[in-house]
Chimera marker file (.cmm) of the C-alpha trace (Angstrom):
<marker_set name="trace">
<marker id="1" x="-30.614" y="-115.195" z="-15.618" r="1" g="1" b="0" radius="0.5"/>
<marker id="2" x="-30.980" y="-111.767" z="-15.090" r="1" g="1" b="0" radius="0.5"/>
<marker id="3" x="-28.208" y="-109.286" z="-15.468" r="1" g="1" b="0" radius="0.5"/>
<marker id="4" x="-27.885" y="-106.386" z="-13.397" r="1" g="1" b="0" radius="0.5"/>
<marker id="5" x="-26.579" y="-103.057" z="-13.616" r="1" g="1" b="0" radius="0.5"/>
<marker id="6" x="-23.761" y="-103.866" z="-11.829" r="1" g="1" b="0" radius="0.5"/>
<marker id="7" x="-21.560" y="-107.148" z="-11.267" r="1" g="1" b="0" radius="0.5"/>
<marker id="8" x="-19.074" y="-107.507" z="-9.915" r="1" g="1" b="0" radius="0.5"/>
<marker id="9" x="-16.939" y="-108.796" z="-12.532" r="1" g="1" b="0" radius="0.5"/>
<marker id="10" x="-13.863" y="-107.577" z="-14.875" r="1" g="1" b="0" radius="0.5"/>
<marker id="11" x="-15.752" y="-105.241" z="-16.398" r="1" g="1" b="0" radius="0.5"/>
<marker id="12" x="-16.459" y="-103.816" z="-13.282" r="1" g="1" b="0" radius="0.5"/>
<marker id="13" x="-13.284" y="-103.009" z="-12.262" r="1" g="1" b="0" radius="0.5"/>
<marker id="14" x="-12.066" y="-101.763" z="-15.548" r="1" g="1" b="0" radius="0.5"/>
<marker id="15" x="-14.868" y="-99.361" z="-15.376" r="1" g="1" b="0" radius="0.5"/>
<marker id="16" x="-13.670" y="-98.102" z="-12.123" r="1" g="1" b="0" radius="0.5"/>
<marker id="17" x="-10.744" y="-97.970" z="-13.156" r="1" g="1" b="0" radius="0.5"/>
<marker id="18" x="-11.259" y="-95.894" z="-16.089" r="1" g="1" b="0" radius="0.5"/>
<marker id="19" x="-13.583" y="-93.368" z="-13.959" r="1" g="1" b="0" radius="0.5"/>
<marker id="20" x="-10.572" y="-93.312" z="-11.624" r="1" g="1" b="0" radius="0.5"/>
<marker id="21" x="-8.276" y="-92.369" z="-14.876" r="1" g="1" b="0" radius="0.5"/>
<marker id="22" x="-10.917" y="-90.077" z="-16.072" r="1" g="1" b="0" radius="0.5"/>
<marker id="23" x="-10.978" y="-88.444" z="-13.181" r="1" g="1" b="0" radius="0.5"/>
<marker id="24" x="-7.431" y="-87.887" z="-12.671" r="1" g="1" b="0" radius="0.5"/>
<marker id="25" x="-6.966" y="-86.814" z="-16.132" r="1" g="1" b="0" radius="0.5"/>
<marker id="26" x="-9.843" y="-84.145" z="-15.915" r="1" g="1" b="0" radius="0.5"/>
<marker id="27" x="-8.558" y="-82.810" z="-12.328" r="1" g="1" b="0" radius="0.5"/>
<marker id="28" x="-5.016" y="-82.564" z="-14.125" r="1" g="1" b="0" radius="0.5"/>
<marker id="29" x="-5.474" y="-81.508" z="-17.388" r="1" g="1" b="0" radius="0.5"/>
<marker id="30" x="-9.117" y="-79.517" z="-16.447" r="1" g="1" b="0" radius="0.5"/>
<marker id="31" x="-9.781" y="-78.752" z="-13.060" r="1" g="1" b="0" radius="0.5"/>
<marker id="32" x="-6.538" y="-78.004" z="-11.778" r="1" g="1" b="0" radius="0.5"/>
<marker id="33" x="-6.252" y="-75.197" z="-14.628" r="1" g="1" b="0" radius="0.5"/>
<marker id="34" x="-9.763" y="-74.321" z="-14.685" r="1" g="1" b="0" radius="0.5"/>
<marker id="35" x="-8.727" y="-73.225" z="-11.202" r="1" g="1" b="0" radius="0.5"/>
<marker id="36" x="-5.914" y="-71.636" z="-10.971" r="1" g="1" b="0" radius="0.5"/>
<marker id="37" x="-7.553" y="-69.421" z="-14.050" r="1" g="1" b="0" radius="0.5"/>
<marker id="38" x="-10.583" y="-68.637" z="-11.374" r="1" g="1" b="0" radius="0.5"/>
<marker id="39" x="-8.353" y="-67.467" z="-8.679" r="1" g="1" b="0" radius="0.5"/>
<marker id="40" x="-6.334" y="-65.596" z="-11.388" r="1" g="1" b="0" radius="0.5"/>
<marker id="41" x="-9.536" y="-64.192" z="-12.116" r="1" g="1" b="0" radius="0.5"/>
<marker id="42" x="-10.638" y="-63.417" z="-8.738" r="1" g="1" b="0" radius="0.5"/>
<marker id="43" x="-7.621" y="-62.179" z="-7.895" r="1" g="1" b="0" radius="0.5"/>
<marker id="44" x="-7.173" y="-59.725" z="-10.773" r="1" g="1" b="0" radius="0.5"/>
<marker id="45" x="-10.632" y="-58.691" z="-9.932" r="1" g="1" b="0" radius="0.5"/>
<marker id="46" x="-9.938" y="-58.045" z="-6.340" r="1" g="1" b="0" radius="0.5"/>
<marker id="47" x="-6.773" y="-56.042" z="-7.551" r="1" g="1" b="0" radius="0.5"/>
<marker id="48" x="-8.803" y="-54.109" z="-9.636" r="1" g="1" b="0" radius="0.5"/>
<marker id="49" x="-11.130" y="-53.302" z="-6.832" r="1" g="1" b="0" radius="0.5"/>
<marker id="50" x="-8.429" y="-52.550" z="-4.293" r="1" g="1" b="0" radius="0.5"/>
<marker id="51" x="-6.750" y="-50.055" z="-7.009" r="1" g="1" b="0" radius="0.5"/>
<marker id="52" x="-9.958" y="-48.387" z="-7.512" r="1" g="1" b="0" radius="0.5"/>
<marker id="53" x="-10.714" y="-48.278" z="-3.787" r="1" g="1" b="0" radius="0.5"/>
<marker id="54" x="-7.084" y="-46.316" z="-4.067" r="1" g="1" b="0" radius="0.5"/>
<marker id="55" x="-7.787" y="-43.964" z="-6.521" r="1" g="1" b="0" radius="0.5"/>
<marker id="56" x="-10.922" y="-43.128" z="-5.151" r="1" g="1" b="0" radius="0.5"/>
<marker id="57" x="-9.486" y="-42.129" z="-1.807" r="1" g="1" b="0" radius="0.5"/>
<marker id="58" x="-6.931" y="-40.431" z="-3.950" r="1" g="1" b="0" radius="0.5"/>
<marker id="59" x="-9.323" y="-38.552" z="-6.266" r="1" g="1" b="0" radius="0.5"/>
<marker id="60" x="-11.252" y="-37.445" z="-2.390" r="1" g="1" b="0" radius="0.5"/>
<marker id="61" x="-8.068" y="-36.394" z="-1.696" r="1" g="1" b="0" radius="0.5"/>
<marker id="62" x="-7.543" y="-34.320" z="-4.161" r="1" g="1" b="0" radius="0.5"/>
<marker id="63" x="-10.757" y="-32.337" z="-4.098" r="1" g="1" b="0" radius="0.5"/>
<marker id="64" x="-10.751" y="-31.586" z="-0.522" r="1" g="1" b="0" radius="0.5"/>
<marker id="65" x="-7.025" y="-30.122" z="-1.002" r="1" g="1" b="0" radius="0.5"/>
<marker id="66" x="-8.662" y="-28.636" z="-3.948" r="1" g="1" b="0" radius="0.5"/>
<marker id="67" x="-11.316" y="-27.179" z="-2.088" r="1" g="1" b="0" radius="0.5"/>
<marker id="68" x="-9.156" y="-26.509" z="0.688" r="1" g="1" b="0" radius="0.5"/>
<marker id="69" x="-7.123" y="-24.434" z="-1.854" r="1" g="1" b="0" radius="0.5"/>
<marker id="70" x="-10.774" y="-22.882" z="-2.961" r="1" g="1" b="0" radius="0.5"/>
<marker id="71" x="-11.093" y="-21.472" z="0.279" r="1" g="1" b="0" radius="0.5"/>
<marker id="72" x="-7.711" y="-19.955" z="0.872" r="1" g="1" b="0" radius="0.5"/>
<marker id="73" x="-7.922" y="-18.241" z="-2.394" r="1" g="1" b="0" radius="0.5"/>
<marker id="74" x="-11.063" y="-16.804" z="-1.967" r="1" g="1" b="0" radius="0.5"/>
<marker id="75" x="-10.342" y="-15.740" z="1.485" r="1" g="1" b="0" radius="0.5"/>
<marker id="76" x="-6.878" y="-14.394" z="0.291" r="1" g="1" b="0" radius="0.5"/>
<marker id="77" x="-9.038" y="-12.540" z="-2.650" r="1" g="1" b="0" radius="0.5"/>
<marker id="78" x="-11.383" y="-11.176" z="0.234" r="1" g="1" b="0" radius="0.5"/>
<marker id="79" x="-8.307" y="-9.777" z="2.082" r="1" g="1" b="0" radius="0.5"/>
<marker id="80" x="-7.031" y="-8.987" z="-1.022" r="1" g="1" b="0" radius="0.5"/>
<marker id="81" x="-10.280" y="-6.530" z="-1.529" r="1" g="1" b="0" radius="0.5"/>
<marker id="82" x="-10.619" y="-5.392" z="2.198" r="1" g="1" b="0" radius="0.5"/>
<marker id="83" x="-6.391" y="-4.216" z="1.588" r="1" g="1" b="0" radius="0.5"/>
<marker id="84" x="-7.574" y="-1.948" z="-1.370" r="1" g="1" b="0" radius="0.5"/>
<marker id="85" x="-10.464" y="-0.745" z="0.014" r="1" g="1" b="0" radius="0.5"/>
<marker id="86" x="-8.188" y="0.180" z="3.329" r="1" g="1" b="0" radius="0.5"/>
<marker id="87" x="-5.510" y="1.784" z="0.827" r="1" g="1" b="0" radius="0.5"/>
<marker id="88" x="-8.317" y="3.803" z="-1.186" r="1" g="1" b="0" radius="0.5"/>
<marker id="89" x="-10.101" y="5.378" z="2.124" r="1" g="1" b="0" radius="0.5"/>
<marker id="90" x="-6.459" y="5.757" z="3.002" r="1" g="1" b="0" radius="0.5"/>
<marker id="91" x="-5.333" y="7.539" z="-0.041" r="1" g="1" b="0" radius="0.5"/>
<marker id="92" x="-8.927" y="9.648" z="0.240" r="1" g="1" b="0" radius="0.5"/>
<marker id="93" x="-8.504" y="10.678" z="3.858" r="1" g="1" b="0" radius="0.5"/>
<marker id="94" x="-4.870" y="11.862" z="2.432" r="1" g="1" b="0" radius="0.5"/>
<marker id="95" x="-6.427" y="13.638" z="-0.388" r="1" g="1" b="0" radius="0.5"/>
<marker id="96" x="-9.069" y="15.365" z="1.691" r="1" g="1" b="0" radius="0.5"/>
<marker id="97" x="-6.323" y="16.514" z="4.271" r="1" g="1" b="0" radius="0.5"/>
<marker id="98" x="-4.311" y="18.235" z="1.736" r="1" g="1" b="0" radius="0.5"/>
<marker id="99" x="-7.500" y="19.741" z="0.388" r="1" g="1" b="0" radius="0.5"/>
<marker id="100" x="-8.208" y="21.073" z="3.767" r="1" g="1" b="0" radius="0.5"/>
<marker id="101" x="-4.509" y="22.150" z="3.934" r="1" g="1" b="0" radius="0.5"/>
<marker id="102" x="-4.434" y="24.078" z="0.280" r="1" g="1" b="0" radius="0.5"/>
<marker id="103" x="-7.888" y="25.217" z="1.639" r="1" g="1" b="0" radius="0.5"/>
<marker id="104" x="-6.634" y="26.837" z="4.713" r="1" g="1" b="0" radius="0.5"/>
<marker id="105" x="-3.359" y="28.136" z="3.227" r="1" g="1" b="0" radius="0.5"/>
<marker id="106" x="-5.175" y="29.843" z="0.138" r="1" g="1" b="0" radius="0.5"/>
<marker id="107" x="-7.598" y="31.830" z="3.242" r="1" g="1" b="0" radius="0.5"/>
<marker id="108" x="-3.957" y="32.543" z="5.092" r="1" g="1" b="0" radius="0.5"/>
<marker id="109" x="-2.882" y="34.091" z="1.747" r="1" g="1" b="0" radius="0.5"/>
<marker id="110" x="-5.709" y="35.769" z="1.300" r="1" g="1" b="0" radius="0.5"/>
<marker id="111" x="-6.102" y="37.054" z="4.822" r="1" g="1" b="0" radius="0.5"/>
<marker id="112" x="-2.597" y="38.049" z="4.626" r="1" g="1" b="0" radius="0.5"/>
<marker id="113" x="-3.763" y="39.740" z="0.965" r="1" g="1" b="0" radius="0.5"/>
<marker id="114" x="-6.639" y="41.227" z="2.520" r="1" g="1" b="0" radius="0.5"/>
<marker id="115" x="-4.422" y="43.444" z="5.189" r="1" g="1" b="0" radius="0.5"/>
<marker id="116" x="-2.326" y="43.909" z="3.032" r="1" g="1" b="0" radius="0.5"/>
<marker id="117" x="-5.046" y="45.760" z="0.725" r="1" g="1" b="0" radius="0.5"/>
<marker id="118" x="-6.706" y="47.239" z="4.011" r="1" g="1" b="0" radius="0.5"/>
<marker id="119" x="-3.319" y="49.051" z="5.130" r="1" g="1" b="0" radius="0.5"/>
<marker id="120" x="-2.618" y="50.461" z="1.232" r="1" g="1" b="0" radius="0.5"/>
<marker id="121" x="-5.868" y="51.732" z="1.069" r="1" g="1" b="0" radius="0.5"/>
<marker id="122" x="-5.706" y="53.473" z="4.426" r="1" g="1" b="0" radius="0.5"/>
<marker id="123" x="-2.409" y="54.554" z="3.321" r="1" g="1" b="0" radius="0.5"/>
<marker id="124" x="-4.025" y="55.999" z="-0.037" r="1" g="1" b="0" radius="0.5"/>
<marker id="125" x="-6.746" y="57.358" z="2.242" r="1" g="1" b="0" radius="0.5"/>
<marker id="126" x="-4.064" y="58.865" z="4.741" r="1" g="1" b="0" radius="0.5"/>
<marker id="127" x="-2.705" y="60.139" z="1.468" r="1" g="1" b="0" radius="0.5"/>
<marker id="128" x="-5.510" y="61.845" z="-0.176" r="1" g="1" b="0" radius="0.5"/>
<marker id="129" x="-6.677" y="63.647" z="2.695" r="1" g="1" b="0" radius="0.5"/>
<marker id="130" x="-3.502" y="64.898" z="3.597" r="1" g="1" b="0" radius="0.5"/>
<marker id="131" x="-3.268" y="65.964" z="-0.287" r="1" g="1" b="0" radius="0.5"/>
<marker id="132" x="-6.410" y="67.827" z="0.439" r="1" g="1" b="0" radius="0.5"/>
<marker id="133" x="-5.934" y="69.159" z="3.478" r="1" g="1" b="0" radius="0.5"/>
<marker id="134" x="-2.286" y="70.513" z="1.950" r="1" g="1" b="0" radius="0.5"/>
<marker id="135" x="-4.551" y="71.831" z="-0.596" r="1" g="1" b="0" radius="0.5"/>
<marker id="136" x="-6.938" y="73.362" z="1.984" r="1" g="1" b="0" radius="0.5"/>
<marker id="137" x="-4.304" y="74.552" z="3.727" r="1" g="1" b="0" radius="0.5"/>
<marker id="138" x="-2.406" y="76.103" z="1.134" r="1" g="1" b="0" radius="0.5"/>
<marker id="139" x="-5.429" y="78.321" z="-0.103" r="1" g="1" b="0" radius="0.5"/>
<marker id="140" x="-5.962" y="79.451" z="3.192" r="1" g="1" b="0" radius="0.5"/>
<marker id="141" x="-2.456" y="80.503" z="3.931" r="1" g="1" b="0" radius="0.5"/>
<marker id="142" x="-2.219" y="81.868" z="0.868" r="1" g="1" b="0" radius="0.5"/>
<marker id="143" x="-5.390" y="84.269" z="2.145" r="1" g="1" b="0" radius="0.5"/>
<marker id="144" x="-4.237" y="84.796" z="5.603" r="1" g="1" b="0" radius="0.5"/>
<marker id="145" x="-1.351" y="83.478" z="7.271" r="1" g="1" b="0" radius="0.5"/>
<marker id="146" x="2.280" y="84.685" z="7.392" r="1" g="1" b="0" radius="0.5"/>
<marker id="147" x="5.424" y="82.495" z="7.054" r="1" g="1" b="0" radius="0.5"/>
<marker id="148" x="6.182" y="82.381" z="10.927" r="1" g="1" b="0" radius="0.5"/>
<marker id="149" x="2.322" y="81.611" z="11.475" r="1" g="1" b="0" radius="0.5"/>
<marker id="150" x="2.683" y="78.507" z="8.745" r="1" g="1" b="0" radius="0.5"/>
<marker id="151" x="5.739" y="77.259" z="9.918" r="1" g="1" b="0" radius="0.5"/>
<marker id="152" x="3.656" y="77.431" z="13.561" r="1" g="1" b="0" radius="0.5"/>
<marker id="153" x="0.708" y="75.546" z="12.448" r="1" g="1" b="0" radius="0.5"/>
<marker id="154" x="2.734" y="72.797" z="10.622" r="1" g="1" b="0" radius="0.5"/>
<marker id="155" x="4.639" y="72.183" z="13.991" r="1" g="1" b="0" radius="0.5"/>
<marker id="156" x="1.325" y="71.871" z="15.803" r="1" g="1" b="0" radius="0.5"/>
<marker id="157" x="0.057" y="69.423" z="13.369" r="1" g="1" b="0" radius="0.5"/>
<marker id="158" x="2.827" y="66.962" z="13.547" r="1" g="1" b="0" radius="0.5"/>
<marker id="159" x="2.742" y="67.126" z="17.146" r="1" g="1" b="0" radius="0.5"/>
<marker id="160" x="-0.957" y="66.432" z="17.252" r="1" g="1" b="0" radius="0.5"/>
<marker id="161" x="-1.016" y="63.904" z="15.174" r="1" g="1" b="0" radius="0.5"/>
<marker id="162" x="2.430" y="61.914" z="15.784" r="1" g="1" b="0" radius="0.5"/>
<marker id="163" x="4.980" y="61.498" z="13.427" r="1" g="1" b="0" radius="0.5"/>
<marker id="164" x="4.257" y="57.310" z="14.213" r="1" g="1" b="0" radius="0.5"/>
<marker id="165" x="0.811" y="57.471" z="13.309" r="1" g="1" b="0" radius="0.5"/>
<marker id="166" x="1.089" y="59.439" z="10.218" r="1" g="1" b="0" radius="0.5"/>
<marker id="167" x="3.940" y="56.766" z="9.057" r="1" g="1" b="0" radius="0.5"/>
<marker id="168" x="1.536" y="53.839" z="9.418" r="1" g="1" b="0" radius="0.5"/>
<link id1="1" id2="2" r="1" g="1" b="0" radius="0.2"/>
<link id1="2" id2="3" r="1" g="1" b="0" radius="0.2"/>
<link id1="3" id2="4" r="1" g="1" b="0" radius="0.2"/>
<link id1="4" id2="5" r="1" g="1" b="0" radius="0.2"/>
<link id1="5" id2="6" r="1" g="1" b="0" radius="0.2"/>
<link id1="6" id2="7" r="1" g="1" b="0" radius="0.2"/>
<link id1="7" id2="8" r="1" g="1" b="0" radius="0.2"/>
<link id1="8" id2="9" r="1" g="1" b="0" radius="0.2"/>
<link id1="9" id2="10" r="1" g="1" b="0" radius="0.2"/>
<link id1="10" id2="11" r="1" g="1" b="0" radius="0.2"/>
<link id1="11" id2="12" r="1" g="1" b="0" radius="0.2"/>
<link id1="12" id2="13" r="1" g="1" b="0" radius="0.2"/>
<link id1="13" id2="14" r="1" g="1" b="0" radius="0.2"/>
<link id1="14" id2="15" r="1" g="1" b="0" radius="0.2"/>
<link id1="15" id2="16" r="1" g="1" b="0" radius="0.2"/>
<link id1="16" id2="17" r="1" g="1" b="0" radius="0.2"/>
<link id1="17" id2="18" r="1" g="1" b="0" radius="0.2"/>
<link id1="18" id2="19" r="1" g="1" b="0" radius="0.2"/>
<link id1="19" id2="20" r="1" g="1" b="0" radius="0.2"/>
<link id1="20" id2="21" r="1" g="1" b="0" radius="0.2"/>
<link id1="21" id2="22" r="1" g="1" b="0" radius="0.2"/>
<link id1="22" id2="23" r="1" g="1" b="0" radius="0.2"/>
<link id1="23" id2="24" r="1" g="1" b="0" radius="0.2"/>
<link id1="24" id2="25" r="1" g="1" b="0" radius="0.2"/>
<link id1="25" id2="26" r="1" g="1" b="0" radius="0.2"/>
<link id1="26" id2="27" r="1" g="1" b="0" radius="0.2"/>
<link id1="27" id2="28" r="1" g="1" b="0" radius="0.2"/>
<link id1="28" id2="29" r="1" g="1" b="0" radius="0.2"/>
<link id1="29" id2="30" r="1" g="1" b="0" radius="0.2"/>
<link id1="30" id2="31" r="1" g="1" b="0" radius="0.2"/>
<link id1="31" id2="32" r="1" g="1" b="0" radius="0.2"/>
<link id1="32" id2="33" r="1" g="1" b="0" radius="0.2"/>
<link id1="33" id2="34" r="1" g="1" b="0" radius="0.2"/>
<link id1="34" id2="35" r="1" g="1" b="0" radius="0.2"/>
<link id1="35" id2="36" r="1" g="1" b="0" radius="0.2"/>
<link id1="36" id2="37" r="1" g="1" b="0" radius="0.2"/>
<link id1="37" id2="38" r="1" g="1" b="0" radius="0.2"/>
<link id1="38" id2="39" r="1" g="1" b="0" radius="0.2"/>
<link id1="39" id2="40" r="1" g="1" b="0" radius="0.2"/>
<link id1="40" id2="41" r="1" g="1" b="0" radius="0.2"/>
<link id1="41" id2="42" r="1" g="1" b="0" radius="0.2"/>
<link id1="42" id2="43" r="1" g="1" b="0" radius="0.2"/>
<link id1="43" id2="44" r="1" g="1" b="0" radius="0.2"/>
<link id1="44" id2="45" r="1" g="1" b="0" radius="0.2"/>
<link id1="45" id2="46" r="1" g="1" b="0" radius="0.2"/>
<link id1="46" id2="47" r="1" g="1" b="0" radius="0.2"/>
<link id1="47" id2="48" r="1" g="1" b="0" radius="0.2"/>
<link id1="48" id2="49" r="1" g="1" b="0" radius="0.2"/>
<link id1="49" id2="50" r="1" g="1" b="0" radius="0.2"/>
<link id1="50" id2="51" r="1" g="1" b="0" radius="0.2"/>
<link id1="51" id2="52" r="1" g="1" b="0" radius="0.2"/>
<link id1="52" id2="53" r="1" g="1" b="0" radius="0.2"/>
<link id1="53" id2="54" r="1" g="1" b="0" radius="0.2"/>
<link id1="54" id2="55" r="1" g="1" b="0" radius="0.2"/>
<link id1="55" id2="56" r="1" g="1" b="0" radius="0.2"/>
<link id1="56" id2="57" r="1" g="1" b="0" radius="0.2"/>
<link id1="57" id2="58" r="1" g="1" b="0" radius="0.2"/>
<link id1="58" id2="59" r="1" g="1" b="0" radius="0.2"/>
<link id1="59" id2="60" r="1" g="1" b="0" radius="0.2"/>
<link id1="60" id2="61" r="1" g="1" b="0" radius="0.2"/>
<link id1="61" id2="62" r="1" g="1" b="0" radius="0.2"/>
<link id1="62" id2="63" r="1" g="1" b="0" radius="0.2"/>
<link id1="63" id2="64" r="1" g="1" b="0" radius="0.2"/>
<link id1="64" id2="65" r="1" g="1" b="0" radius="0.2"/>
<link id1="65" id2="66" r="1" g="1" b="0" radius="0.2"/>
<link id1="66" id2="67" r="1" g="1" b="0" radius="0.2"/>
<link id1="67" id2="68" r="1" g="1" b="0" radius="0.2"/>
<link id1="68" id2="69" r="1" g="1" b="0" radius="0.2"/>
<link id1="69" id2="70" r="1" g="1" b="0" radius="0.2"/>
<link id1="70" id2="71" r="1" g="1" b="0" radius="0.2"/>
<link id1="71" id2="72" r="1" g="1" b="0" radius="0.2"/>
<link id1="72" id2="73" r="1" g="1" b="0" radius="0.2"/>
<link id1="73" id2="74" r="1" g="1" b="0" radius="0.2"/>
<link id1="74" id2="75" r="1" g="1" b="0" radius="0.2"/>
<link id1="75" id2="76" r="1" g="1" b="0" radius="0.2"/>
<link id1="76" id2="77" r="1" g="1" b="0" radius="0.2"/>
<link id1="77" id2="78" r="1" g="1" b="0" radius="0.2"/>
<link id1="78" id2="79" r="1" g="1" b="0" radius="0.2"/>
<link id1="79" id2="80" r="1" g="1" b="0" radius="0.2"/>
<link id1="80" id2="81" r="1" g="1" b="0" radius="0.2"/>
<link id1="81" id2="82" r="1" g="1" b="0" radius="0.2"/>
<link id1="82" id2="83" r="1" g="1" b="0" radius="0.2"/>
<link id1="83" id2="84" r="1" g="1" b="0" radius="0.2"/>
<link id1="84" id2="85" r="1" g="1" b="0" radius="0.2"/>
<link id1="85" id2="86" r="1" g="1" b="0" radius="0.2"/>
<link id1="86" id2="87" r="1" g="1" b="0" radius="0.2"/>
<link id1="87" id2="88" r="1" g="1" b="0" radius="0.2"/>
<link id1="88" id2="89" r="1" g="1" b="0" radius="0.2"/>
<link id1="89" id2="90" r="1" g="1" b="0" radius="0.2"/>
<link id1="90" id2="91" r="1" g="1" b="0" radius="0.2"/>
<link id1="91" id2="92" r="1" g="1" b="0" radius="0.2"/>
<link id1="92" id2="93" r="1" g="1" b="0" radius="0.2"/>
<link id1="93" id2="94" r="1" g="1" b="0" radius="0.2"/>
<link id1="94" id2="95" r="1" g="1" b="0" radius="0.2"/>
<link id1="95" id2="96" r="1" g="1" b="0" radius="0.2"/>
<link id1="96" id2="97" r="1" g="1" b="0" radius="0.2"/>
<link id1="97" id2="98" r="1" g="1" b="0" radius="0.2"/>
<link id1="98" id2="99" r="1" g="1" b="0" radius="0.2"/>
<link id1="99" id2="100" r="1" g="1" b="0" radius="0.2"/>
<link id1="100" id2="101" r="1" g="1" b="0" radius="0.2"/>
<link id1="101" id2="102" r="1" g="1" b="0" radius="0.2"/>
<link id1="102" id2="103" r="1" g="1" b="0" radius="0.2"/>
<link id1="103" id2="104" r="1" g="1" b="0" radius="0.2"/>
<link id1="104" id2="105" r="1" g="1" b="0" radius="0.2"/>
<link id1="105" id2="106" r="1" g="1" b="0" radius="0.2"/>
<link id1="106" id2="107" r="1" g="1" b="0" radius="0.2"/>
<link id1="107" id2="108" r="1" g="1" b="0" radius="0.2"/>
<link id1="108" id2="109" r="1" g="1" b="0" radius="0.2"/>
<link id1="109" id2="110" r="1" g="1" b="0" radius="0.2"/>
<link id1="110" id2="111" r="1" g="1" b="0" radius="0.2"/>
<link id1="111" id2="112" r="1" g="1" b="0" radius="0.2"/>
<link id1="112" id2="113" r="1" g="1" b="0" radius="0.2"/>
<link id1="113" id2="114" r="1" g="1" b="0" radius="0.2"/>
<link id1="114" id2="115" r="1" g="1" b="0" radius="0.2"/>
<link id1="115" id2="116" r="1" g="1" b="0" radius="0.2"/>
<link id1="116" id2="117" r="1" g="1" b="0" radius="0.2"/>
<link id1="117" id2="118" r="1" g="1" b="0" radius="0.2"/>
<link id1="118" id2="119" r="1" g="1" b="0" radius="0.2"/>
<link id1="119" id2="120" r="1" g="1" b="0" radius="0.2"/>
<link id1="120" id2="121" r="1" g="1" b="0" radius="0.2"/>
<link id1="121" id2="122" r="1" g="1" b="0" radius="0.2"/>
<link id1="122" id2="123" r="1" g="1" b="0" radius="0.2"/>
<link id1="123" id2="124" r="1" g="1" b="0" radius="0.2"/>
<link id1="124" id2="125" r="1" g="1" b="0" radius="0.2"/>
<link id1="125" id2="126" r="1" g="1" b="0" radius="0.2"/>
<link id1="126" id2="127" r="1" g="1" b="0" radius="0.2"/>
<link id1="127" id2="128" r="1" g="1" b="0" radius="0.2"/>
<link id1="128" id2="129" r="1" g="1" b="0" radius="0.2"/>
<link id1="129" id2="130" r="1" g="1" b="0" radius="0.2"/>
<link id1="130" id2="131" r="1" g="1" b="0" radius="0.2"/>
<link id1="131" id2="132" r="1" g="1" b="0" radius="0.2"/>
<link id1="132" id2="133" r="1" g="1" b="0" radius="0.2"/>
<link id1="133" id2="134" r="1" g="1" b="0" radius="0.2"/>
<link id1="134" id2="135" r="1" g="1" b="0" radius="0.2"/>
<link id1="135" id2="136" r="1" g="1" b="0" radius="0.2"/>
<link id1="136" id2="137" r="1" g="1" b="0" radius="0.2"/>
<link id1="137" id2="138" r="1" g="1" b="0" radius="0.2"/>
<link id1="138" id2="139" r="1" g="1" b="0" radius="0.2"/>
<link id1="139" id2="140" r="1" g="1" b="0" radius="0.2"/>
<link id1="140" id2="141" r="1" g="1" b="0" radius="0.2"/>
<link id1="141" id2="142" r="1" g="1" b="0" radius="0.2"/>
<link id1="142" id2="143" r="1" g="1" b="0" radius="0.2"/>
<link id1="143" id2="144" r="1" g="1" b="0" radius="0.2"/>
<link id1="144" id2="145" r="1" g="1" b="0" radius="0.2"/>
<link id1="145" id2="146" r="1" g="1" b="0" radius="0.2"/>
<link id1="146" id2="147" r="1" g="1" b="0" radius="0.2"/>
<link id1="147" id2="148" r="1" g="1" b="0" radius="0.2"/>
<link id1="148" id2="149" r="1" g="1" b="0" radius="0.2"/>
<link id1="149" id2="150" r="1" g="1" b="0" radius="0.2"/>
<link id1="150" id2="151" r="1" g="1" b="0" radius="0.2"/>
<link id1="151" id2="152" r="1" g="1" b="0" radius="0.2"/>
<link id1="152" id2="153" r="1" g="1" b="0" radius="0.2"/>
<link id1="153" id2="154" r="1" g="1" b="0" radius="0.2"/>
<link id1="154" id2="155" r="1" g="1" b="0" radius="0.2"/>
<link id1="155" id2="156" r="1" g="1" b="0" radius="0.2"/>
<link id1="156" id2="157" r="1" g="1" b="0" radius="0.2"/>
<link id1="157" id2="158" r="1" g="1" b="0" radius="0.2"/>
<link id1="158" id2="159" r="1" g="1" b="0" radius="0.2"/>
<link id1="159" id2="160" r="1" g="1" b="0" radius="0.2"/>
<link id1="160" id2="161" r="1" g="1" b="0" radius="0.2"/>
<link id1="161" id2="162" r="1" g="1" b="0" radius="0.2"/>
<link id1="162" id2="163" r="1" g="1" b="0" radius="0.2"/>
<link id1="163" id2="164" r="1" g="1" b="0" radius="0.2"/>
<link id1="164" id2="165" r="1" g="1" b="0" radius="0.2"/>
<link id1="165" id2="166" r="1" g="1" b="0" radius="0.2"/>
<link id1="166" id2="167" r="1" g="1" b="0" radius="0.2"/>
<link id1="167" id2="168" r="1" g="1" b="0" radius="0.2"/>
</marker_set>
């Protein structure tokens, strides 16, 4: 007689039995933490993910406030620059007024120099010729006029020509 791979028998059922054991063993002793260390795993991993995810929303974050940041400097450094540039035409305008100021006081001065010069040297003039014409005078009285006809022609001349006028 010919034996098979399987009869039923004793045998048989002790085999199933111990696949049945086996079994059980390996899904207590193997499977079971086999997988809890996979889902540990994948969960660590997903973790990991998730808090990278984070910090690279965080680190996008970050640059456009730094960028943000960029900007308002640069457009505070612009002001910044337009301010001095305001001050400095400011300040230049101011200089060139005063200038123009000095300028027109120093030709007020010198206006006011300029009469003044112009009425001393028609005063010297005024004086001179009335030295000479004293002197003129005096050599031709001397020649031909009398006291009374002196005293006469002195008269005449200060009415002619205005006490006023001769003052000036």
């Amino acid at each position: 007689m010919q034996q098979g791979l399987v009869e039923p028998g004793w045998t048989f059922v002790f085999q199933i039995v111990n696949t049945i054991i086996i079994v059980l063993l390996l899904r207590h002793f193997l499977f079971k933490p086999v997988t809890e260390f996979m889902e540990k795993r994948t969960q660590g991993i997903e973790d990991q993910l998730a808090d990278a995810q984070a910090r690279e929303e965080e680190a996008y974050a970050l640059r456009a406030s730094y960028e943000e940041k960029l900007a308002g400097i640069k457009e505070e450094r612009n002001d910044m620059l337009k301010e001095a540039t305001r001050r400095s035409e400011e300040r230049g305008e101011a200089l060139i007024q005063e200038a123009r100021e000095e300028i027109r006081k120093m030709e007020e001065r010198s206006r006011v120099d300029l009469e003044r010069e112009k009425i001393k040297a028609i005063h010297d003039f005024k004086n001179q010729i009335s030295e000479l014409a004293v002197l003129a005078a005096a050599r031709i009285i001397k020649e031909e006029l009398d006291p009374a006809q002196h005293e006469n022609m002195i008269q005449e001349f200060i009415d002619e020509v205005g006490q006023d006028k001769w003052q000036n």
